[in-house]
VMD Tcl script that builds the backbone (N, CA, C; Angstrom):
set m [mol new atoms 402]
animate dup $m
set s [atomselect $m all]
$s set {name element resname resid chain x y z} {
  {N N UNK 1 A -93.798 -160.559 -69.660}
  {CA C UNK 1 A -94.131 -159.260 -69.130}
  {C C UNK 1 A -93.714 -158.206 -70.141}
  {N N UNK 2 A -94.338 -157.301 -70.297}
  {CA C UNK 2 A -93.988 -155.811 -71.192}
  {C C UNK 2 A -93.697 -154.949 -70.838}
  {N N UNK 3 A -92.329 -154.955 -70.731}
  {CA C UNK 3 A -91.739 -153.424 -70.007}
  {C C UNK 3 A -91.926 -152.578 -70.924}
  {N N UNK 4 A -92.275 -151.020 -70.909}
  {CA C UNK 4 A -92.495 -150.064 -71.261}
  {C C UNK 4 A -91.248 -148.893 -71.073}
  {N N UNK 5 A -90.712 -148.279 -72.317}
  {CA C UNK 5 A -89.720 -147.344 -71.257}
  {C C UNK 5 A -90.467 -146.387 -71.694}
  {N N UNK 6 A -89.660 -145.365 -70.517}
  {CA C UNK 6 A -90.623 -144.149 -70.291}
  {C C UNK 6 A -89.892 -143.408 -71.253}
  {N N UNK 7 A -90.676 -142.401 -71.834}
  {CA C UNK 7 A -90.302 -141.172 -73.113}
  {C C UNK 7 A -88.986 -140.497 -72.207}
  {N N UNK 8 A -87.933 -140.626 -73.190}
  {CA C UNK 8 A -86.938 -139.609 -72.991}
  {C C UNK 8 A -87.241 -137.961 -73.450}
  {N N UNK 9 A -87.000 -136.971 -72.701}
  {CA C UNK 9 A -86.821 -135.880 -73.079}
  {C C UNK 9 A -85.297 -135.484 -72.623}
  {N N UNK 10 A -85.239 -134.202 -74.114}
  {CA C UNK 10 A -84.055 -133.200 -73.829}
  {C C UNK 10 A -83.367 -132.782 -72.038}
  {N N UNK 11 A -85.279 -132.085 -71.456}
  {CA C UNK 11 A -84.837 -130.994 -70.665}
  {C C UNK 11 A -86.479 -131.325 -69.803}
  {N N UNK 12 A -86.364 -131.498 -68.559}
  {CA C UNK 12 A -87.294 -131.337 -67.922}
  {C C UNK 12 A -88.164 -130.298 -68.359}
  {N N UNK 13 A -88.193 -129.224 -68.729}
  {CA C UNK 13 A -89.138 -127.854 -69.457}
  {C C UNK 13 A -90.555 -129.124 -70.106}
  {N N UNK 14 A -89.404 -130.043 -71.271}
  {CA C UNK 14 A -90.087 -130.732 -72.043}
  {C C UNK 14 A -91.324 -132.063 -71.019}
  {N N UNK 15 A -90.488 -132.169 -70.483}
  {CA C UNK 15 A -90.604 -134.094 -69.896}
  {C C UNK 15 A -92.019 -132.693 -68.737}
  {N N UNK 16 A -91.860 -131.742 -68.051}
  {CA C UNK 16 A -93.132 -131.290 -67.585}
  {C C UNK 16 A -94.396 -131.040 -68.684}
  {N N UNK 17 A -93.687 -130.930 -70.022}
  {CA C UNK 17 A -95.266 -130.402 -70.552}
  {C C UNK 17 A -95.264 -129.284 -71.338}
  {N N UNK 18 A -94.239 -128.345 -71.209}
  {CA C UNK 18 A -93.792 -127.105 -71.860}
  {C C UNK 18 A -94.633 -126.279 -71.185}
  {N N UNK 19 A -94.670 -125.037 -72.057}
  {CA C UNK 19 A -94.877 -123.539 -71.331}
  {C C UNK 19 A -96.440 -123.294 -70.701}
  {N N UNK 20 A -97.439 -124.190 -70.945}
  {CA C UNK 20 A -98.579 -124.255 -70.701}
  {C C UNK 20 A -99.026 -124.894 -69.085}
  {N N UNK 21 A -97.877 -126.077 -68.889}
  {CA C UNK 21 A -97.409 -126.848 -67.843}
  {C C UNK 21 A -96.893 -125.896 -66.821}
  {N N UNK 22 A -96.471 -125.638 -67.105}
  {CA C UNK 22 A -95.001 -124.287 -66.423}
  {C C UNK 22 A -96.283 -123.320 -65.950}
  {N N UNK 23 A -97.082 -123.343 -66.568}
  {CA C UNK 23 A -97.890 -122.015 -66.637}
  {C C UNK 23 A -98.771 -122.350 -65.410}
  {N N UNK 24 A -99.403 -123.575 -65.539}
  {CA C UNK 24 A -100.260 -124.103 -64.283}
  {C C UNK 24 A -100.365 -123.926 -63.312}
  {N N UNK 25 A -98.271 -124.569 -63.297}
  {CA C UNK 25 A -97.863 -125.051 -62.137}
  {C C UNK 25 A -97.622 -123.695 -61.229}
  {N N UNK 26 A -96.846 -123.083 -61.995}
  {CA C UNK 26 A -96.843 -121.656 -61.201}
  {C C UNK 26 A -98.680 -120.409 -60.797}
  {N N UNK 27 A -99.442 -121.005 -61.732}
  {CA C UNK 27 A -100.425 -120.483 -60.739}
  {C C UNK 27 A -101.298 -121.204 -59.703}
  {N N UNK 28 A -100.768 -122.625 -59.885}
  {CA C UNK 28 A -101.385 -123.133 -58.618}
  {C C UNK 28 A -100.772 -122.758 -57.424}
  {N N UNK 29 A -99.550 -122.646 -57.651}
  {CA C UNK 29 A -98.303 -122.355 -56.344}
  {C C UNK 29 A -98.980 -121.103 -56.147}
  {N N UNK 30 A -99.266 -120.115 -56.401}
  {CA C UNK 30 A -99.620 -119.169 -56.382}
  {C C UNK 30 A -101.322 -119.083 -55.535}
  {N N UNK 31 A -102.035 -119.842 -56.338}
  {CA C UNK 31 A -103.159 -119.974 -55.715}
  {C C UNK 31 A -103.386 -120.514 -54.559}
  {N N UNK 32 A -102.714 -121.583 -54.269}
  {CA C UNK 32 A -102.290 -122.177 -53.254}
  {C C UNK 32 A -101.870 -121.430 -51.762}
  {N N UNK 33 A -100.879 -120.622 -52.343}
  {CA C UNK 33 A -100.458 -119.443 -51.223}
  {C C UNK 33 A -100.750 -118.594 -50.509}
  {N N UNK 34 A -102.239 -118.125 -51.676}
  {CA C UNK 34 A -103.067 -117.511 -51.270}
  {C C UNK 34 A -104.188 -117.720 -50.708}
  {N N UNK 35 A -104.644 -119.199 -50.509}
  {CA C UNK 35 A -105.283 -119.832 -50.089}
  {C C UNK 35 A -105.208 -120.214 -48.425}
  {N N UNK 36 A -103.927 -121.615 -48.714}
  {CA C UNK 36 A -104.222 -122.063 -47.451}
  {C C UNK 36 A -103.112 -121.497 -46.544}
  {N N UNK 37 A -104.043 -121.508 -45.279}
  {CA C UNK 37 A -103.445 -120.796 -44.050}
  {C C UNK 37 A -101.724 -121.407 -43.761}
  {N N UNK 38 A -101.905 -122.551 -44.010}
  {CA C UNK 38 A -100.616 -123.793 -43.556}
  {C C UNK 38 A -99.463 -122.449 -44.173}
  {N N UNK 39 A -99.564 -121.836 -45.591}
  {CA C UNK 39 A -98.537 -120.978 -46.324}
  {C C UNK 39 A -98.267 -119.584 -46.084}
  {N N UNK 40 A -98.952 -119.178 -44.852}
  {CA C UNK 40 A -99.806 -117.714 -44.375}
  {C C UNK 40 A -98.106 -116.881 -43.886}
  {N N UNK 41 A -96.862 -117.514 -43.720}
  {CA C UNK 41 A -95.345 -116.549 -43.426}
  {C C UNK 41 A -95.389 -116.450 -45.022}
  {N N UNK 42 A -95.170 -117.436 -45.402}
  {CA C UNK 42 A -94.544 -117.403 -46.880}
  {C C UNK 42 A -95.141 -116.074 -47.726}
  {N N UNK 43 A -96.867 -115.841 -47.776}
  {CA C UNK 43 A -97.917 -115.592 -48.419}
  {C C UNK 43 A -97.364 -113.793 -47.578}
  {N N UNK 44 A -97.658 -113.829 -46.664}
  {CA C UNK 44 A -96.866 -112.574 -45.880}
  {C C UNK 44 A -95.727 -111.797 -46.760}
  {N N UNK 45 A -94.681 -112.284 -47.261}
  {CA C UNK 45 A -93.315 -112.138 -47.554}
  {C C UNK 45 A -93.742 -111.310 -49.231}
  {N N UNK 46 A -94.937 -111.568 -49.648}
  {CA C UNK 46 A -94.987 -111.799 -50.872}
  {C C UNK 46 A -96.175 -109.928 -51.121}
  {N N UNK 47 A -96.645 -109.443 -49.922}
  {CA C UNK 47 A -97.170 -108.199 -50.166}
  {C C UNK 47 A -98.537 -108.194 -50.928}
  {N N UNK 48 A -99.204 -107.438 -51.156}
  {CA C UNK 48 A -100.610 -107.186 -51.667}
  {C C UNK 48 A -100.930 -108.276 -52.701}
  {N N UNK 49 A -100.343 -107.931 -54.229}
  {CA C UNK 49 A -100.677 -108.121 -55.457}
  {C C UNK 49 A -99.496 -109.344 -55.762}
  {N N UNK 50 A -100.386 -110.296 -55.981}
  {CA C UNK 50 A -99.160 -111.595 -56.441}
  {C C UNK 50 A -99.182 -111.374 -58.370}
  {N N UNK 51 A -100.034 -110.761 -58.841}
  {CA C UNK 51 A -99.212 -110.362 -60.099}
  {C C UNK 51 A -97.932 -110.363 -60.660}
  {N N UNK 52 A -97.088 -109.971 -60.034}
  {CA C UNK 52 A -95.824 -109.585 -60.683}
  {C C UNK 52 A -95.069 -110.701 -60.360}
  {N N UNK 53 A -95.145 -111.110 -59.250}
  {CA C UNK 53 A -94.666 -112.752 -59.209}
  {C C UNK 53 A -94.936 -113.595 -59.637}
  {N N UNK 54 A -96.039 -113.908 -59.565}
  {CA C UNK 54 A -96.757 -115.362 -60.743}
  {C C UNK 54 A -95.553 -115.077 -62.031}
  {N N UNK 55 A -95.629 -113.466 -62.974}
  {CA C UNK 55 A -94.951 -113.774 -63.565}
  {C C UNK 55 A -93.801 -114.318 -64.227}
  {N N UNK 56 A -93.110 -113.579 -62.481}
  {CA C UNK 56 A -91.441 -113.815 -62.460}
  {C C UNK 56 A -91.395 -114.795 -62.536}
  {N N UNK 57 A -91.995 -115.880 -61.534}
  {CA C UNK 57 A -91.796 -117.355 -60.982}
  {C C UNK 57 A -91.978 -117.709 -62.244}
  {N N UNK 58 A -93.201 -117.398 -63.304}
  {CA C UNK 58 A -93.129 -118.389 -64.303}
  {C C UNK 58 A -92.455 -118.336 -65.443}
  {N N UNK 59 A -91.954 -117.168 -66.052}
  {CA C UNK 59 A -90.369 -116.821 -66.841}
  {C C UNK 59 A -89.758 -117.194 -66.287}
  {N N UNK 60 A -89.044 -117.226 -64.835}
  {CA C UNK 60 A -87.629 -117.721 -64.251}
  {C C UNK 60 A -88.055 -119.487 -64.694}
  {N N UNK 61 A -89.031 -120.046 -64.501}
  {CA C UNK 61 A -89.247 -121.714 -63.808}
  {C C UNK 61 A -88.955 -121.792 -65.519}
  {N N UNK 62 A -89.307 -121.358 -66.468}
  {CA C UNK 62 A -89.272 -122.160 -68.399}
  {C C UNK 62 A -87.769 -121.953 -68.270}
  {N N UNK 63 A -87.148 -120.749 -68.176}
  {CA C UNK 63 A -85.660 -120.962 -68.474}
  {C C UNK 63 A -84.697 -122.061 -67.735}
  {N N UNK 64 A -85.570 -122.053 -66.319}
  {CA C UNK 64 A -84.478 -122.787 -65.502}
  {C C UNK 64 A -84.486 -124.133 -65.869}
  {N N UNK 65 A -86.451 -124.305 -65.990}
  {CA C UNK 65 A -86.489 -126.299 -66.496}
  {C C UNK 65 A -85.760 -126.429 -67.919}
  {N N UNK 66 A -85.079 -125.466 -68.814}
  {CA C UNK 66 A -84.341 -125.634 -69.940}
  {C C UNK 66 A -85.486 -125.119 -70.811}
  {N N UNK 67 A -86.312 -124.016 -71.279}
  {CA C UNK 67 A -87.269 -124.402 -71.985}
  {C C UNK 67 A -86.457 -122.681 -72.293}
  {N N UNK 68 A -87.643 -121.927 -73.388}
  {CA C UNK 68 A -87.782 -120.445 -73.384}
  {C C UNK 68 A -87.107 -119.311 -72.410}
  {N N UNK 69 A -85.999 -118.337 -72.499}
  {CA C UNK 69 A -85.098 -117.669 -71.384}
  {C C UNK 69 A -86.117 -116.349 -71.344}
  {N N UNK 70 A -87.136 -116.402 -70.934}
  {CA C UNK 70 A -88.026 -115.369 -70.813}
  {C C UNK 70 A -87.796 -114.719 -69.913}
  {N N UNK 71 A -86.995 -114.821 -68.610}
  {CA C UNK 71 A -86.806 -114.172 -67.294}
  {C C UNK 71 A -85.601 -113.402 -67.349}
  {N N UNK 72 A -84.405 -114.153 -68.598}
  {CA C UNK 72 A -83.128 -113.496 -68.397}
  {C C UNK 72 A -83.543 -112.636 -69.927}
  {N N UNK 73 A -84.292 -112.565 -70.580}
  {CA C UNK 73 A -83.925 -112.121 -72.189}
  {C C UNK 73 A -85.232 -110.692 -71.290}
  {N N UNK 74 A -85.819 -110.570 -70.311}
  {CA C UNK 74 A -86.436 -109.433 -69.973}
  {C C UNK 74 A -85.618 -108.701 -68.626}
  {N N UNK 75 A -84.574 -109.532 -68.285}
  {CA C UNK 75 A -83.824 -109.106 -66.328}
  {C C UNK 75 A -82.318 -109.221 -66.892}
  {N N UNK 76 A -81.813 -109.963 -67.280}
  {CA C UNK 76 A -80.427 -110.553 -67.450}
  {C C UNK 76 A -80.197 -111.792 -66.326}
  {N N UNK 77 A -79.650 -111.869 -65.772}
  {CA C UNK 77 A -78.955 -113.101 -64.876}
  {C C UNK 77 A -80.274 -112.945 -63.822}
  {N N UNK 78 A -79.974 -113.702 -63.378}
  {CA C UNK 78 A -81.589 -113.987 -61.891}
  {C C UNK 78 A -81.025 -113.567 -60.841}
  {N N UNK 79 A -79.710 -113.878 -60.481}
  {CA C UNK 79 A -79.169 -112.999 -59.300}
  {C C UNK 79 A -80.249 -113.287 -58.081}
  {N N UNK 80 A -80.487 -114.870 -57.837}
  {CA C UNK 80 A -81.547 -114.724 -56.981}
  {C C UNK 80 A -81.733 -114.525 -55.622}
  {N N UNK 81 A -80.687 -114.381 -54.730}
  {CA C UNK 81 A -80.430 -114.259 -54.016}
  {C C UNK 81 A -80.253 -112.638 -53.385}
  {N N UNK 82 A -79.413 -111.873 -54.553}
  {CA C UNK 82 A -79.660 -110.614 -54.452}
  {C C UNK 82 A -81.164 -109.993 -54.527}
  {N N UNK 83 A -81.631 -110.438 -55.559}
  {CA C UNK 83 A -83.258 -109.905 -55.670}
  {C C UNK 83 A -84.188 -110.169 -54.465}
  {N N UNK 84 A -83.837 -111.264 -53.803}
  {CA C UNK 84 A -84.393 -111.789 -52.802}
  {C C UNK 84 A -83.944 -110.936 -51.206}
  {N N UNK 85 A -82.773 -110.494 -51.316}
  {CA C UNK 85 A -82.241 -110.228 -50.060}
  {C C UNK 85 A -83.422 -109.011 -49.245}
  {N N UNK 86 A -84.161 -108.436 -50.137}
  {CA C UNK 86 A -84.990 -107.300 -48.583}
  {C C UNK 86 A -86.028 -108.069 -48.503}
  {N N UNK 87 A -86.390 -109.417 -48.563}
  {CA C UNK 87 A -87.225 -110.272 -48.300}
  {C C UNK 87 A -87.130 -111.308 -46.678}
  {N N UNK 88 A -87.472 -110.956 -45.875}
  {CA C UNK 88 A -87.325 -111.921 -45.113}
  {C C UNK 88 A -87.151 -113.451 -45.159}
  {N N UNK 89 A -86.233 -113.970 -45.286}
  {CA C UNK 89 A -86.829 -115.610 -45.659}
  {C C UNK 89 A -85.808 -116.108 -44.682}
  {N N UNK 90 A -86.598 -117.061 -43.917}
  {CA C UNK 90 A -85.580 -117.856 -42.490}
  {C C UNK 90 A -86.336 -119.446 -43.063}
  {N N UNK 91 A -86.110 -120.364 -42.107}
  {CA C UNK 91 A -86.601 -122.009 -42.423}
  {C C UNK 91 A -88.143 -121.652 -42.767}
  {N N UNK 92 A -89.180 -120.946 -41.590}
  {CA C UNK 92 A -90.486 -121.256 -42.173}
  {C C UNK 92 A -90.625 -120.836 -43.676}
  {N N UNK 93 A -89.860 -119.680 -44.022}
  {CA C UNK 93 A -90.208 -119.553 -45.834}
  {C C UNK 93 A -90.220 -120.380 -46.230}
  {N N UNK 94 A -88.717 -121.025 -46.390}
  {CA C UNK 94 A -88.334 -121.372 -46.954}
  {C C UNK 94 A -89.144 -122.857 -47.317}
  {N N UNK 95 A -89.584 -123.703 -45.748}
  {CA C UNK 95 A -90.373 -124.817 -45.530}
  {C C UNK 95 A -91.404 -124.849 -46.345}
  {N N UNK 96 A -92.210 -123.607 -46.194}
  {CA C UNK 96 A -93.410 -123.481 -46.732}
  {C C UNK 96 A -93.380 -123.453 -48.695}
  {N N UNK 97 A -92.428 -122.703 -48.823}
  {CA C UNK 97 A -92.213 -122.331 -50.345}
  {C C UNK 97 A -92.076 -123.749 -51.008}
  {N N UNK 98 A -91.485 -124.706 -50.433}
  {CA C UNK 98 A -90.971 -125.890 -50.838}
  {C C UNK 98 A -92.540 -126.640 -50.704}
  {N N UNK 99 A -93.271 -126.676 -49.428}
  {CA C UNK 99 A -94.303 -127.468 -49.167}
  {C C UNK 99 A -94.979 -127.258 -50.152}
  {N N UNK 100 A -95.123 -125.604 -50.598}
  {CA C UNK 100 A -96.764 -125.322 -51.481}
  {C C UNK 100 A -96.189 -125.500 -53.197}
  {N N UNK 101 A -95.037 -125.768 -53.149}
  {CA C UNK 101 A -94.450 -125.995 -54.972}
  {C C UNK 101 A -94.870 -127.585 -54.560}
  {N N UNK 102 A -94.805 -128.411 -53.665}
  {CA C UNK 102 A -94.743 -129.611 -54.088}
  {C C UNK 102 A -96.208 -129.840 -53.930}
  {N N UNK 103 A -97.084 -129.674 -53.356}
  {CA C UNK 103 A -98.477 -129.725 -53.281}
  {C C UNK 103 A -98.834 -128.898 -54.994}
  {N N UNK 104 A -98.522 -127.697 -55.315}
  {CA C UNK 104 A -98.931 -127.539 -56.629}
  {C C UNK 104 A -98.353 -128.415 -57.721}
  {N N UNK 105 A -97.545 -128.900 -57.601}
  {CA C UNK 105 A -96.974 -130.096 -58.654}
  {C C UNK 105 A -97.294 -131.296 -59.011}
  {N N UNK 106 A -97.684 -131.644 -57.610}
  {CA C UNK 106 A -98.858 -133.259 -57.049}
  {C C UNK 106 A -100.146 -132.646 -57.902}
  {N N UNK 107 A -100.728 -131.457 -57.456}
  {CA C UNK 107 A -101.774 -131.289 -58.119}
  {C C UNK 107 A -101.949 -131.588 -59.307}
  {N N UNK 108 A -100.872 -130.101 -60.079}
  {CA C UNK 108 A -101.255 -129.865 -61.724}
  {C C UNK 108 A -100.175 -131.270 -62.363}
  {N N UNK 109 A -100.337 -132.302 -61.910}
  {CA C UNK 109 A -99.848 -133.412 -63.016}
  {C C UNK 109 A -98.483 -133.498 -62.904}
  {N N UNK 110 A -97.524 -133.042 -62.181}
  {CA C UNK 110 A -95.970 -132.954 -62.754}
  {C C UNK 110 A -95.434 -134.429 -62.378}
  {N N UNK 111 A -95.044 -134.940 -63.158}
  {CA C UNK 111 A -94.804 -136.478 -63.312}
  {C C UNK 111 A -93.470 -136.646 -62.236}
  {N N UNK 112 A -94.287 -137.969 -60.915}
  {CA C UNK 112 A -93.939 -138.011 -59.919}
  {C C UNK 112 A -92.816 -138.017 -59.867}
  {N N UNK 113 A -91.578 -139.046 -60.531}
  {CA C UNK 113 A -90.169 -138.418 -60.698}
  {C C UNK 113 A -88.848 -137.530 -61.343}
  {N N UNK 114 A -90.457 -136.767 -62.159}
  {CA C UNK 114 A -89.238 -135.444 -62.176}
  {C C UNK 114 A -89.919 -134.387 -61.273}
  {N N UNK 115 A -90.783 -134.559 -60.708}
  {CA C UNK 115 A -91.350 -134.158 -59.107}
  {C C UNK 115 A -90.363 -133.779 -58.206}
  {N N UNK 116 A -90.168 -135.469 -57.930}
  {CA C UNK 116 A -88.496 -135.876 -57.194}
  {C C UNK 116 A -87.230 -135.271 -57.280}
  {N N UNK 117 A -86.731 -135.305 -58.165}
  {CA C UNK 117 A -85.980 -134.108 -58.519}
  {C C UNK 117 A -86.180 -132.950 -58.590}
  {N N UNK 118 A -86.714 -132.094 -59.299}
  {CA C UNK 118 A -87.129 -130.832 -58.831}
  {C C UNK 118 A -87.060 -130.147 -57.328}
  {N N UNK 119 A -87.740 -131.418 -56.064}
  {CA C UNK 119 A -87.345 -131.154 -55.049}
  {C C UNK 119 A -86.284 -130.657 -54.727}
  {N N UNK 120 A -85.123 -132.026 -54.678}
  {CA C UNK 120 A -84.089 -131.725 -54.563}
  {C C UNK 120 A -83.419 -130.604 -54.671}
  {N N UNK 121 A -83.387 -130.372 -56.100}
  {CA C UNK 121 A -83.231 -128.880 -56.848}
  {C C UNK 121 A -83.772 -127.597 -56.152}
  {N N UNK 122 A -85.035 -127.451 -55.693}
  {CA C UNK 122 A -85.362 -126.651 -55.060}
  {C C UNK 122 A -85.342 -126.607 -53.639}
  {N N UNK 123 A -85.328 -127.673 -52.746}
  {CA C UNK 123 A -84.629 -127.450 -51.502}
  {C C UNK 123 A -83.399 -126.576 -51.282}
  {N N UNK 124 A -82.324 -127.190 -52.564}
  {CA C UNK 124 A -80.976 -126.089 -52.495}
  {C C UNK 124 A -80.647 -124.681 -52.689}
  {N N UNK 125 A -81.927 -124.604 -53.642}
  {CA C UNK 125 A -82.256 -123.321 -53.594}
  {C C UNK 125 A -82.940 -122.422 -52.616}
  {N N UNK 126 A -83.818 -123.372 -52.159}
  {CA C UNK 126 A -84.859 -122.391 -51.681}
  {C C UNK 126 A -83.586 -122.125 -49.918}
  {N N UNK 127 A -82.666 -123.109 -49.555}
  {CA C UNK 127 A -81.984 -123.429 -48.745}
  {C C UNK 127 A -81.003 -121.798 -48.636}
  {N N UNK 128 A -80.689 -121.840 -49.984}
  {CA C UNK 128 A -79.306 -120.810 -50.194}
  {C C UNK 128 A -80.053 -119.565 -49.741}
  {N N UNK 129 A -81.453 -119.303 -50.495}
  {CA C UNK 129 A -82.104 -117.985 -50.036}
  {C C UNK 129 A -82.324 -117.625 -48.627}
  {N N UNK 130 A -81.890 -118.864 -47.891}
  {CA C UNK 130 A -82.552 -118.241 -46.081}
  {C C UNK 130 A -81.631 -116.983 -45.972}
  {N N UNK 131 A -81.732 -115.743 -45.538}
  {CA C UNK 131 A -81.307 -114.664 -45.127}
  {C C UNK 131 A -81.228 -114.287 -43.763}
  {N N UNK 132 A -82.082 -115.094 -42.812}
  {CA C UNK 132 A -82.617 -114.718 -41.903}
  {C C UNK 132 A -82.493 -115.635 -40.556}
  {N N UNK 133 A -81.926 -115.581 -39.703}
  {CA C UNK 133 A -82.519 -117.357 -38.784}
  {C C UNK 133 A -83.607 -117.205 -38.230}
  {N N UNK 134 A -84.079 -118.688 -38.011}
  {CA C UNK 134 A -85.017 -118.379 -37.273}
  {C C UNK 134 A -86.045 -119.321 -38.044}
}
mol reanalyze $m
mol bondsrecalc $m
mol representation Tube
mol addrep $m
């Protein structure tokens, strides 16, 4: 039999694909949101023009997967929680935010176990941001 090992990378940034990857992924999440109804609290939270977010999300997502610090070398620290706080976010955000990153990730290619992780990663996050119950 021929085992194969899988390519090591540095930094997930890499092992997704780099900044083009990153780039996808955050406008499918995006497109996605704006799309289907299933994301319609989340899509709410987010106001008219998803412009300025696509961006954020996709400067914050290169620095965080280890790649380019495009979010802190234009904001400083992410402070995400503060930035987040006049945002409503209780479980359905939060559910949904998690549902429509992992449906855009399944989509645009993101290789199923650093998928897996990422979850993880972003459950805790998206977890810490609830502000709200409910």
């Amino acid at each position: 039999m021929d085992i194969q090992e899988k390519p090591q990378f540095d930094t997930p940034f890499e092992w997704m694909g780099g900044e083009a990857k990153v780039k996808a992924l955050t406008e499918r999440f995006y497109d996605l949101m704006d799309l289907e109804s299933g994301y319609s609290a989340l899509r709410a939270v987010h106001g008219t023009d998803l412009g300025g977010a696509r961006e954020k999300l996709f400067w914050f997502l290169c620095g965080w997967l280890g790649g380019p610090q495009h979010y802190t070398d234009r904001f400083g620290h992410p402070r995400l929680r503060m930035r987040h706080m006049p945002f409503k976010i209780a479980e359905v955000e939060r559910d949904q935010w998690l549902a429509c990153m992992a449906q855009a990730m399944a989509e645009t290619g993101v290789p199923p176990e650093l998928a897996e992780r990422l979850k993880e990663s972003f459950f805790k996050t998206a977890d810490w941001m609830r502000n709200t119950e409910g």
